[in-house]
N, C-alpha and C positions, 0 to 999 in steps of 0.2 A: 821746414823741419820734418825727417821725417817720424811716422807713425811706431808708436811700439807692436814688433811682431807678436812677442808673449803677453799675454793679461801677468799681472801680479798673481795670481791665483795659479798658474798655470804654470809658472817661476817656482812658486811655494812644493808644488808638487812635484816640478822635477828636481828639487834641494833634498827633496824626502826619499827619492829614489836613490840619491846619493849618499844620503845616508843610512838607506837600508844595507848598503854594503856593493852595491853597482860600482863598477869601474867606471873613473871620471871620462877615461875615452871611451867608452859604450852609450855612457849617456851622451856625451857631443855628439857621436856617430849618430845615432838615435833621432837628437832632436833639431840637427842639422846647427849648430852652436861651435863656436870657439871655447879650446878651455879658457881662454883667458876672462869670457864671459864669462865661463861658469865661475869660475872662482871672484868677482865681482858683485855677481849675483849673490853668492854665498856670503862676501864681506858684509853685502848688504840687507840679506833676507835670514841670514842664519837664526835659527831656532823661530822664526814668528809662525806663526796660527794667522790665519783669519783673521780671526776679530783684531789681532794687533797689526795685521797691515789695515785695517781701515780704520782701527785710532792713528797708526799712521798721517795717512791720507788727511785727515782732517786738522791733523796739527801742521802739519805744510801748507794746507789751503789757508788756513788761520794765519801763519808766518807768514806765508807772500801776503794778504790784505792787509798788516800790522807794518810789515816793509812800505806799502806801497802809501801805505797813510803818513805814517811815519817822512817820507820822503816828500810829501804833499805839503806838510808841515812846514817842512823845512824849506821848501821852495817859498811858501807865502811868507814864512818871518826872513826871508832874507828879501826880497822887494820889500814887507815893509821894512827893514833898517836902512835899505839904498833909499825909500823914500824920503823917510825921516832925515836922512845925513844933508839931504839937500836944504837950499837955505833960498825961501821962497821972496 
């Protein structure tokens, strides 16, 4: 998989150039970008700050280990019910 080119930070701030009033093709020109990214970015970055992309961050890393337990779960109660169903 690859690497992300922009940090989130770095997203944040070309969101802010665009909304200082920059034309959305000056900023792709610019920062070598697709609109179709920028406006992606925007779905997903519109109006955050800092500090709310890193609560962000941390409620995602919270959800995938919550997912992944969650699924952990579910794997061991389902061997034990195949265990149990058998008739020793």
């Amino acid at each position: 998989m690859r690497g992300k080119r922009y940090s989130d930070e770095t997203i944040i701030k070309i969101l802010k150039e665009h909304e200082s009033g920059i034309k959305s093709k000056d900023i792709c020109r610019t920062h070598g970008i697709s609109a179709s990214t920028l406006w992606e970015w925007k779905n997903k970055y519109q109006g955050m700050e800092k500090s709310d992309l890193q609560r962000l961050k941390l409620l995602e890393d919270e959800n995938r280990k919550l997912k992944k337990l969650v699924a952990d779960l579910s794997l061991d109660n389902m061997i034990l019910k195949d265990v149990n169903s058998k008739k020793w």
